[in-house]
C-alpha positions in Angstrom: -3.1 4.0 1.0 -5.7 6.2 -1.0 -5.3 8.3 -4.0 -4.6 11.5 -5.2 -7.4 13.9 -6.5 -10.2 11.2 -7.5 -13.3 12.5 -7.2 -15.4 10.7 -9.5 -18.1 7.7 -9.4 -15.3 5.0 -9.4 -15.0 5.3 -5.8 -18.3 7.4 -4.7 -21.8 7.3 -4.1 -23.5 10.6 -5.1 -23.2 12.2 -1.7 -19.4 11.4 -0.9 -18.8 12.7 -4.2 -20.1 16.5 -3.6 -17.9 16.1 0.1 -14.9 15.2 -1.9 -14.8 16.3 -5.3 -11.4 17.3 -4.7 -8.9 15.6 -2.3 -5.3 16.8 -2.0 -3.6 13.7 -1.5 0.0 12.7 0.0 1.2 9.4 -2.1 4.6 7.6 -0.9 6.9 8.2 -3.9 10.0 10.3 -5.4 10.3 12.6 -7.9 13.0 12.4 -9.9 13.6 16.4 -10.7 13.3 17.2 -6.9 16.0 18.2 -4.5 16.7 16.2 -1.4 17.9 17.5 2.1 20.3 16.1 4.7 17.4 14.3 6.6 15.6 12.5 3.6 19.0 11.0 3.5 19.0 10.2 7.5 15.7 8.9 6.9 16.0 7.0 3.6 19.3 5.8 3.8 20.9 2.5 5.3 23.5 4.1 6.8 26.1 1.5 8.7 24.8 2.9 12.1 21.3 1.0 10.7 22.4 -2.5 9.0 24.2 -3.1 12.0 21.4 -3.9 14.2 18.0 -5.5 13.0 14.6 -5.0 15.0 12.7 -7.8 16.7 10.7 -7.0 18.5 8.3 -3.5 19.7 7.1 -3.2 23.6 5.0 0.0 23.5 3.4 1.4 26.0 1.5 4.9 25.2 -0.9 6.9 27.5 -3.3 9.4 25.2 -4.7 12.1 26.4 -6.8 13.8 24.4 -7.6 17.2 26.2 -3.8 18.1 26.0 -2.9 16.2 22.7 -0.2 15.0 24.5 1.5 11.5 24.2 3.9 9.7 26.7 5.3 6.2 27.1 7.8 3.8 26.0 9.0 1.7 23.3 11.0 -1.5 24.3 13.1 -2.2 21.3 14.5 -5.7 20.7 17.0 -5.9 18.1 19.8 -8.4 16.7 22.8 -6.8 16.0 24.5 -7.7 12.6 27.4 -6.2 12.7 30.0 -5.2 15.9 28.6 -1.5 16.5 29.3 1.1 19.1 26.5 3.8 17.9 23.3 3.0 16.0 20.1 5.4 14.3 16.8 5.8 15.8 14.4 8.2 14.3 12.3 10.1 16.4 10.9 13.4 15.4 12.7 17.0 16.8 9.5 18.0 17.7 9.3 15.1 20.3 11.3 14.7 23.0 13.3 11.8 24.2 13.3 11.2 28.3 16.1 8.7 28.4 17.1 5.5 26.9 18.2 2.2 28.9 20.6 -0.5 28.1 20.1 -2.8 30.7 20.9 -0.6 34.0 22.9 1.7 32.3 21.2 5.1 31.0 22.8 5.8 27.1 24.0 8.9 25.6 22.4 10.2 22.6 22.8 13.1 19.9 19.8 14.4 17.8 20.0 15.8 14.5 17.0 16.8 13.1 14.7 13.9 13.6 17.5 11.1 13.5 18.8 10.1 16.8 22.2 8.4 16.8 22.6 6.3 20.5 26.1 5.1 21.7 26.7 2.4 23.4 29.4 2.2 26.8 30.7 -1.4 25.2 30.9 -2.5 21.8 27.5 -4.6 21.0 29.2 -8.2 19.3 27.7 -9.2 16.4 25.2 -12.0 16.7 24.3 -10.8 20.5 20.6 -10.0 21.4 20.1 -6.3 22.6 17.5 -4.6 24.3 17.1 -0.7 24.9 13.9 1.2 26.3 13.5 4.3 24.9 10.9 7.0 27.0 9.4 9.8 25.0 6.7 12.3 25.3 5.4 15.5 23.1 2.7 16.5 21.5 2.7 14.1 18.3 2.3 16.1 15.1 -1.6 17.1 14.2 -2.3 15.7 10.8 -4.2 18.7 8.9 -6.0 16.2 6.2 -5.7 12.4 7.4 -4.5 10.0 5.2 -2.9 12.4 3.0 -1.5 14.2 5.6 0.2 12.2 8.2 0.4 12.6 12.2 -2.5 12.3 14.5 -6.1 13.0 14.8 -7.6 14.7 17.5 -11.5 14.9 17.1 -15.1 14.8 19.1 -17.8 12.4 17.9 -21.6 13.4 17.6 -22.4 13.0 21.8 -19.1 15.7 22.0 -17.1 12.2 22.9 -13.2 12.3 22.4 -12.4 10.3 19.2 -8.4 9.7 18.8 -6.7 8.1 15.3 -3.3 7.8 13.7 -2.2 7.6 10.2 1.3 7.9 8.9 2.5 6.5 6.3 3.6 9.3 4.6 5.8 10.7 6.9 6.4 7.8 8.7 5.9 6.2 12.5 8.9 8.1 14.1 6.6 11.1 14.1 5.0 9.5 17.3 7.8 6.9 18.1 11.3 6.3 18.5 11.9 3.5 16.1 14.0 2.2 13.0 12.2 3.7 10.8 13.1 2.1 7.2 11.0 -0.3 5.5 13.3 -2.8 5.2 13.6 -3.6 8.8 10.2 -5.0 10.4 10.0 -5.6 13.7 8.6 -9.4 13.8 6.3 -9.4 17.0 5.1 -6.2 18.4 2.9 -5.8 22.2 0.8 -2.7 22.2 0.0 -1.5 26.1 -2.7 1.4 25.1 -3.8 3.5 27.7 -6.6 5.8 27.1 -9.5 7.8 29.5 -11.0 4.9 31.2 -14.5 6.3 29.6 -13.0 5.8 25.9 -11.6 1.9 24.5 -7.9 1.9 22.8 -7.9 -0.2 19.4 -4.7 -1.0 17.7 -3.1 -3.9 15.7 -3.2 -7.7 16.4 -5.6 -10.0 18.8 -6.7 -7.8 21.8 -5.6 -9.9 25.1 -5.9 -7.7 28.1 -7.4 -4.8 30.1 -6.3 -3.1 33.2 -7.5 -0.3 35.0 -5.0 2.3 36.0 -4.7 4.3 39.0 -4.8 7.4 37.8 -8.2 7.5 35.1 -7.0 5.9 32.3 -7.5 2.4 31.3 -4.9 0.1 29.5 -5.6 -2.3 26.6 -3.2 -4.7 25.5 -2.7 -5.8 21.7 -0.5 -8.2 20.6 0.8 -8.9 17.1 2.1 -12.1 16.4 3.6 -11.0 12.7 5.9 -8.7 11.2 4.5 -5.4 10.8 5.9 -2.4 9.2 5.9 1.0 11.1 4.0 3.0 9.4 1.0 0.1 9.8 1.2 0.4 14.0 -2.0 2.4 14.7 -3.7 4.1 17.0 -7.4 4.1 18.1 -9.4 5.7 21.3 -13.0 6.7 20.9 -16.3 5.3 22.4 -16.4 2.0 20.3 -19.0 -0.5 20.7 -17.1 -4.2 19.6 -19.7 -6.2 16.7 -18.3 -9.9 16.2 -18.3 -12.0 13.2 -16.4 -15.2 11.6 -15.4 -16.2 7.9 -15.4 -19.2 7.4 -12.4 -20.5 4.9 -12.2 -23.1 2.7 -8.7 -23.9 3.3 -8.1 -22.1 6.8 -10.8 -22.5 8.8 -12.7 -19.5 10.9 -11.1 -16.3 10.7 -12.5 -13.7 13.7 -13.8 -10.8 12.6 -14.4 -7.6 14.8 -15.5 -4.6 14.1 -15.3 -1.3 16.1 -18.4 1.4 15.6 -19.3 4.8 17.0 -22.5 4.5 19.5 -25.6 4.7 17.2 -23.6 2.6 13.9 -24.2 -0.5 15.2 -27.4 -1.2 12.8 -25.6 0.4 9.8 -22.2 -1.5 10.7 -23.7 -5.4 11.0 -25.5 -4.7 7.4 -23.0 -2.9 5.5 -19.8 -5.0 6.6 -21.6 -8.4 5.7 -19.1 -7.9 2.6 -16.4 -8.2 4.1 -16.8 -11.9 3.9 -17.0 -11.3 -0.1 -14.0 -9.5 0.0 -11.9 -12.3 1.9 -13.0 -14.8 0.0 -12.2 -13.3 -3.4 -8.8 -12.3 -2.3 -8.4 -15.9 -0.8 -9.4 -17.1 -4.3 -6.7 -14.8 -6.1 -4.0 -14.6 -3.4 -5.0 -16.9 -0.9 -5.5 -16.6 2.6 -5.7 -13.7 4.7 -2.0 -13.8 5.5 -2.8 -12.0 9.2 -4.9 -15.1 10.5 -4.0 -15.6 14.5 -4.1 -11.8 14.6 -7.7 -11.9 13.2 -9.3 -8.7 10.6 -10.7 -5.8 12.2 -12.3 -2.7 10.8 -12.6 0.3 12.8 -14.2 3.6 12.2 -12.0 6.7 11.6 -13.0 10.2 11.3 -10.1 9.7 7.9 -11.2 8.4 5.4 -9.1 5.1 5.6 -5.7 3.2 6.0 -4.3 -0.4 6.0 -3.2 -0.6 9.4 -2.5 -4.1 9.3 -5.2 -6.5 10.8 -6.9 -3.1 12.5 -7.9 -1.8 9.1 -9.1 2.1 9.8 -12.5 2.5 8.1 -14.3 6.3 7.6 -16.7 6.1 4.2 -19.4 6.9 6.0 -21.5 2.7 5.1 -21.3 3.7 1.5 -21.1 1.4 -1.6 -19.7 2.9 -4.8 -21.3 2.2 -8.4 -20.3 -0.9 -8.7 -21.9 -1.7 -5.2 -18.9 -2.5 -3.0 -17.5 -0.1 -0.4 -14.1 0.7 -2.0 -12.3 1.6 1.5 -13.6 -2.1 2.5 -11.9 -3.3 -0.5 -9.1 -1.4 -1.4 -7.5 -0.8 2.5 -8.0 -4.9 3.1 -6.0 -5.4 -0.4 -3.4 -4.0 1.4 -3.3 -7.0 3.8 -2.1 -8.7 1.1 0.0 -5.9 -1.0 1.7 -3.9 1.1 1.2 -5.7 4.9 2.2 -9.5 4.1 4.6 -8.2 0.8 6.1 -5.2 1.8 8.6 -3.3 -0.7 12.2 -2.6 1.2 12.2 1.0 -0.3 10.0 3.7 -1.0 11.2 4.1 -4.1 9.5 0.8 -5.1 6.1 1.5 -3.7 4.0 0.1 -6.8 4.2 -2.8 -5.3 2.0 -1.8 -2.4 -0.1 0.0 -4.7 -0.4 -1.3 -8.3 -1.2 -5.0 -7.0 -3.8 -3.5 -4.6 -5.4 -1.3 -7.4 -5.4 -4.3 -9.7 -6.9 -5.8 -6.8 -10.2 -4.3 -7.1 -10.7 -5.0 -10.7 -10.4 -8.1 -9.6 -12.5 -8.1 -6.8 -15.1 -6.4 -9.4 -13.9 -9.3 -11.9 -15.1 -12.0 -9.2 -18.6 -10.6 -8.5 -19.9 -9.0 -11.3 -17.9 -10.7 -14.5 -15.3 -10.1 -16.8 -17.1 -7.4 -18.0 -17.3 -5.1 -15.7 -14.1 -5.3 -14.5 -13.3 -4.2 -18.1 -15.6 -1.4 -17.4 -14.0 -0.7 -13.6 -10.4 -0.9 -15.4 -11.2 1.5 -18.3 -11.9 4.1 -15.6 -9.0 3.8 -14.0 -7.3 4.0 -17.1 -8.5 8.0 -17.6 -6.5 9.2 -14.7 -2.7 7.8 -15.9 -0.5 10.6 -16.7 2.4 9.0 -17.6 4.4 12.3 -16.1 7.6 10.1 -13.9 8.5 6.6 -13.7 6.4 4.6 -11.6 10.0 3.2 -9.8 11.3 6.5 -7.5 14.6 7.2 -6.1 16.3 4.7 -4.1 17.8 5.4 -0.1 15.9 9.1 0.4 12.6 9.6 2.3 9.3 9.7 1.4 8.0 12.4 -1.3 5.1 13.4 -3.1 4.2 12.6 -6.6 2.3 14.6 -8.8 0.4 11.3 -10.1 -1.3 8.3 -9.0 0.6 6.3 -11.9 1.5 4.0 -9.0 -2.3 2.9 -8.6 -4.1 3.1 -12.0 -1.1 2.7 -14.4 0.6 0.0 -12.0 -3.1 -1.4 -12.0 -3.0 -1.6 -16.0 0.5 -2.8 -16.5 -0.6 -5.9 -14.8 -3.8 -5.9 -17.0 -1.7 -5.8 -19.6 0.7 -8.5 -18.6 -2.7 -10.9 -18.3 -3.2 -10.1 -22.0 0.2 -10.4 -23.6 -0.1 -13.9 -21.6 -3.1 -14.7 -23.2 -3.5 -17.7 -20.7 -5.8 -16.6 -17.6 -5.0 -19.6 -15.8 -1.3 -18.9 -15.6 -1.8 -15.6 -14.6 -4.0 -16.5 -12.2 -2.0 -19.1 -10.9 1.2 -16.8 -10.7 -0.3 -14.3 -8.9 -1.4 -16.4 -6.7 1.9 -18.5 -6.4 3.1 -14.8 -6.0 1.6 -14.2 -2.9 2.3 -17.6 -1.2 6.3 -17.0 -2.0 6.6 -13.9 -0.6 4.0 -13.9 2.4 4.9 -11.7 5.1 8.1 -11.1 3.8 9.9 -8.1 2.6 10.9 -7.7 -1.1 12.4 -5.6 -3.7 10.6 -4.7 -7.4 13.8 -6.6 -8.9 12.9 -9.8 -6.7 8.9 -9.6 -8.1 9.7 -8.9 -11.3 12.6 -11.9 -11.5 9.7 -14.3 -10.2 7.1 -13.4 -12.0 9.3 -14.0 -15.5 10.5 -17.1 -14.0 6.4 -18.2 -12.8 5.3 -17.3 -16.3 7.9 -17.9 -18.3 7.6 -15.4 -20.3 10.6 -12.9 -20.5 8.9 -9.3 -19.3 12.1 -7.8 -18.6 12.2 -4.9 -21.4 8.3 -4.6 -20.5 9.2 -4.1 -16.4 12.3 -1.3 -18.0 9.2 0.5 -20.4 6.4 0.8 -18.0 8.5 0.6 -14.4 11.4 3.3 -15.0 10.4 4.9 -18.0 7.6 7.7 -17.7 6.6 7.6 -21.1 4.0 4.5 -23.0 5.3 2.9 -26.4 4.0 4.3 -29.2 2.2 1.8 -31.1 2.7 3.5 -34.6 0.8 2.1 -37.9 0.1 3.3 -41.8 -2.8 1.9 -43.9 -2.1 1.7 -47.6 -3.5 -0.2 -51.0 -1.9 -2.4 -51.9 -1.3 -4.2 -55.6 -4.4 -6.1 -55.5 -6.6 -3.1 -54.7 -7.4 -4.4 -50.5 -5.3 -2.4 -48.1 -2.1 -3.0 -46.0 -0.6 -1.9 -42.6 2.5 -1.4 -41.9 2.7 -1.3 -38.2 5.7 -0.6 -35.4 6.4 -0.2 -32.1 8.4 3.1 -30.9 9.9 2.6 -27.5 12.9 4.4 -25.6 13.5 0.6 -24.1 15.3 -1.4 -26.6 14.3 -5.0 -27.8 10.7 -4.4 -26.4 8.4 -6.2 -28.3 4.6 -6.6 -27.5 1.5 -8.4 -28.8 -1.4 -6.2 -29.9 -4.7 -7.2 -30.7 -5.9 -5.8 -33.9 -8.8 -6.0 -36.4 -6.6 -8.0 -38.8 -10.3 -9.5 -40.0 -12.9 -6.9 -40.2 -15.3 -7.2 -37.0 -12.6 -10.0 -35.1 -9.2 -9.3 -33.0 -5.8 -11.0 -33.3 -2.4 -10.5 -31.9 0.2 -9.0 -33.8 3.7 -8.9 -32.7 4.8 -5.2 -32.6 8.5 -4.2 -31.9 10.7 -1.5 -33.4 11.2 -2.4 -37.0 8.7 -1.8 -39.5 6.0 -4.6 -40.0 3.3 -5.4 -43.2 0.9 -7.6 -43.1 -2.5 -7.5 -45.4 -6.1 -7.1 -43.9 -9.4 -8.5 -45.2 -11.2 -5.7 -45.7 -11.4 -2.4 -47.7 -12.5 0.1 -45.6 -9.8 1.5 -43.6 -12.0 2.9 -40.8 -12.4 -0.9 -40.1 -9.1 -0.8 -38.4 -9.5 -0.9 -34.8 -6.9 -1.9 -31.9 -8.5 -4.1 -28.6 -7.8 -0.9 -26.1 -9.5 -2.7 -23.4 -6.5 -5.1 -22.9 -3.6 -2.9 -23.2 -1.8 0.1 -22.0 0.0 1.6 -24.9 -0.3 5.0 -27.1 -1.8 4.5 -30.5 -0.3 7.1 -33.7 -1.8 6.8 -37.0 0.7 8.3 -39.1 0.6 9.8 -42.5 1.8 8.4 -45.7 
């Protein structure tokens, strides 16, 4: 997803930046201080009337229309059940209304409370047995007041007073539109998408489009399947007057990847130029993480009136063909990251959401790294580095709903304690490699930050876990603390430490032990001495470029 409040020429061209010097933005998180309700508990917690069943599969059928902001259809839920059950959870908004729900031929009870939705069953469903239920819903969806950041759906005309339809949820989640399990840890692993629109506008969502059917009554149906697992908040909606561009990337270790692209009437010239970069941005994430883990399904992009969102393989584009700075489009970049951080490994709880968005961050330095040199992805990094506040631990609260955070330490401080891990490595090829081994071992597959953080001490071997304790569920940075005296034969001496609240952290620094040169010194919480080669204490500097800590001179 996109972040909080950024407004300057990181991310912008000139003319983006005076539309959005400031965005009010609504990032996945907890806050540790806040107070939580009944539902963020429905909602966040895996209840027993949840782990008994687990989903398989999504049938959706959904008819838009757009004059009354209305929504109806149905979602044919597939599910496993893992435990014996007579009742389990949907989640389904109050402000939507459920028609029924079917069990075969038998029509189910249900109770709502709030937007949880508990269904009970005539029989007792047997563990290992295969279950499906249709559940038939209507309303009028939620109106999201500032897409992304605000979630629900989008209801707006293009230039030639066209209808032009989106969706974007990941804040509040997908059950604000449809009845589904709505927890991340539960992914349904094949979804069909039956998308019926005015037959004068074209329906977009996830996967490989393989159908159209006109309808009886004005509307027009196109079929989407996806062939993966996909997370809820990622199932998307799309109606407008597209025009379809077609491309290909060709892989070196996949083969030809399709790529579509769908443009408002009169973007077509501005679309086939601007998204030739695409195919720069798959290969250098194919190079880091390897390939794009969505392949069958192909990569769309298609044009928003939001600004952007990683719906998985239908990636919702709205920056207007505009390259920032550094001359990528960072919507181009930063949504398709997701694909990799977020899409194929998805965290099991809000509460560990860095790992969405820290990877993907890092992501773009990386992206910057493999275009335009080490260099100025030093320079990319540094300005992410301004906007770290260090105000909550990155890691929320575990088993409530989504909340806002007052930061977006999750992006730029996530981004830099994996910049930081690369330099306390001091081996680029392992950290390359790991990264990379990273993605591979947990493709499409949901994980917890305990299960990344486990592999990547085991891929490295080297022993982060007092690092993951300081910069994951600690707010505040270590203190890198250091003195400057003369010593007995008239040079000078420091006498350096490292102030943590994390016990037994330890952490190499590179210093100007030798004026004008940088080497590592190993700082932890006792006090350390060691002589420099030079007189002048001003010569003292500390490599800030490939660390996050806080620096304090102190005193004698």
């Amino acid at each position: 997803m996109l972040l909080k409040n950024t407004s300057y020429s990181l991310y912008y061209s000139n003319n983006i930046r005076l539309k959005l010097s400031v965005i009010a933005f609504f990032i996945i998180g907890t806050l540790h201080s806040q107070s939580f309700s009944k539902y963020d508990y429905l909602h966040g917690k895996l209840t027993k009337f949840r782990t008994c069943y687990d989903v398989k599969t999504y049938e959706i059928t959904v008819k838009v229309d757009p004059e009354k902001k209305f929504i109806s259809g149905k979602n044919e839920i597939t599910f496993l059940t893992m435990n014996d059950a007579k009742k389990i959870q949907l989640d389904f908004f109050a402000n939507m209304k459920i028609e029924k729900i079917e069990h075969g031929k038998e029509e189910l009870k249900f109770e709502r409370d709030s937007n949880a939705c508990f269904v009970s069953f005539k029989n007792k469903l047997i563990k290992g047995s295969t279950e499906k239920i249709i559940v038939y819903f209507s309303g009028n969806p939620i109106e999201a007041k500032n897409a992304p950041w605000d979630g629900g759906f989008v209801w707006k005309k293009d230039r030639l007073n066209n209808d032009w339809v989106g969706l974007a949820c990941e804040g509040i989640g997908a059950s604000c539109w449809l009845p589904c399990k709505d927890h991340l840890s539960d992914e349904a692993e094949t979804m069909l998408m039956h998308l019926q629109v005015p037959d004068n506008l074209v329906g977009v969502s996830n996967g490989k489009f393989v159908g159209e059917l006109r309808l009886q009554n004005g509307f027009k149906q196109f079929d989407w399947q996806v062939s993966y697992p996909i997370n809820n908040y990622n199932i998307t909606i799309n109606v407008a007057n597209y025009t379809r561009l077609q491309d290909h990337y060709t892989s070196t270790k996949n083969g030809v990847l399709n790529l579509d692209y769908y443009i408002l009437q009169g973007h077509e010239a501005d679309a086939d130029k601007h998204f030739k970069q695409c195919k720069t941005m798959l290969a250098s994430f194919e190079k880091y993480f390897g390939p794009y883990p969505f392949w069958d399904d192909g990569y769309k992009l298609v044009e928003t009136d939001y600004w952007g969102m990683e719906h998985q393989s239908c990636v919702s584009y709205g920056n207007h063909f505009s390259n920032n700075k550094f001359d990528f489009d960072f919507i181009i970049v930063h949504e398709s990251g997701h694909e990799w951080f977020g899409n194929s490994i998805s965290c099991n709880d809000a509460a560990d959401m860095w790992l969405h968005e820290s990877f993907t961050t890092y992501a773009e330095a990386l992206y910057v790294e493999s275009t335009l040199g080490k260099e100025k992805a030093i320079e990319y990094l540094l300005e992410q580095k301004q906007k770290i506040k260090n105000r909550q631990a990155m890691i929320g609260i575990y088993d409530v709903s989504f909340h806002n955070r007052k930061d977006n330490d999750i992006y730029y401080k996530g981004s830099w304690m994996l910049h930081t891990m690369r330099n306390m490595l001091n081996n680029d090829t392992l950290w390359m490699n790991s990264l990379y081994d990273l993605s591979i071992a947990f493709k499409r597959k949901i994980a917890s930050s305990k299960m990344i953080e486990d592999f990547l001490i085991k891929r490295t071997g080297y022993d982060f876990s007092e690092f993951f304790l300081q910069y994951l569920h600690r707010a505040t940075l270590p203190v890198f603390e250091y003195k400057i005296k003369k010593n007995n034969a008239a040079g000078l001496e420091l006498q350096y430490r490292l102030k943590s609240n994390v016990r037994g952290l330890e952490m190499p620094i590179r210093a100007s032990i030798t004026k004008n040169s940088f080497s590592y010194l190993i700082a932890e919480s006792k006090w350390r001495n060691i002589e420099l080669s030079y007189t002048n204490p001003d010569d003292f500097k500390i490599d800030l470029s490939t660390i996050l800590i806080d620096v304090k001179k102190l005193n004698d």
